[in-house]
N, C-alpha and C positions, 0 to 999 in steps of 0.2 A: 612497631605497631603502625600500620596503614589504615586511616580512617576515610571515610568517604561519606557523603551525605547524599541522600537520591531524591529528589522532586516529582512525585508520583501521582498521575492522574489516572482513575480507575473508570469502568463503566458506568455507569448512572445505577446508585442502587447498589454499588457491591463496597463499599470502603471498607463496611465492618468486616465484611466477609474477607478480602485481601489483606487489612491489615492484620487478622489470626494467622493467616494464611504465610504471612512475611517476617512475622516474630518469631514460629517456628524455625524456622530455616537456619541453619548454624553462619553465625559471624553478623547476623543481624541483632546489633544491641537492645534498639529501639526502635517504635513505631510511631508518630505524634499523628493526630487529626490533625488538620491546620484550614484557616480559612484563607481565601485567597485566591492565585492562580490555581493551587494545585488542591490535591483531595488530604493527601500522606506526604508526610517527612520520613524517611528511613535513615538511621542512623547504624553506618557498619562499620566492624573494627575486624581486621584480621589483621595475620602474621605477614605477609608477605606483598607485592603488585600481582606474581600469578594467581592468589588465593583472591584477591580483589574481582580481578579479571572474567577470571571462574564465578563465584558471586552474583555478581553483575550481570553477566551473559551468558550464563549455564543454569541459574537459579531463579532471581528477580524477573528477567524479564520472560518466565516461563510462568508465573503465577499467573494463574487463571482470573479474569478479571482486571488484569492492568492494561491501560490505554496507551500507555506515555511516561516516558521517567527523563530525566533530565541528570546525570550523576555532576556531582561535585567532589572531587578528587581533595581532599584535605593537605596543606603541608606544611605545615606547623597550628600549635593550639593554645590559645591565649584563654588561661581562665583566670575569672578571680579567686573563683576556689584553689586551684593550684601555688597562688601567689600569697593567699593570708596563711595556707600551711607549710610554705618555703620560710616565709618574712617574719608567721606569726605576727600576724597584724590582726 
């Protein structure tokens, strides 16, 4: 699994609109508002770096309404969820 996290600034006025817009899209898990530098968090998960790739640059940054993305390539994942149902803690 190839996870990647995207840093998305939209036009002024469109985030609801974009983030419907990005949660559709296949291999996009999740979409958070966030406050801050940026508008949206996107959260994606596919099979492969081509699927990523494609995603990213075939998909995301063709949504109508986005200004700006910053991607973050994931490569390993620390949770604690993952650790109290390993450890049973």
């Amino acid at each position: 699994m190839v996870t990647a996290i995207v840093l998305i600034n939209t036009e002024r006025g469109r985030v609801i609109d974009v983030a419907q817009q990005l949660i559709e899209i296949d291999g996009v898990a999740e979409v958070f508002s966030v406050a801050g530098r940026y508008d949206l968090v996107a959260l994606l998960r596919v099979s492969t770096n081509d699927e990523m790739a494609s995603l990213v640059t075939g998909h995301l940054l063709r949504v109508e309404g986005v200004a700006h993305t910053e991607t973050l390539t994931a490569f390993q994942a620390y949770s604690r969820h993952d650790s109290e149902r390993m450890f049973g803690l």
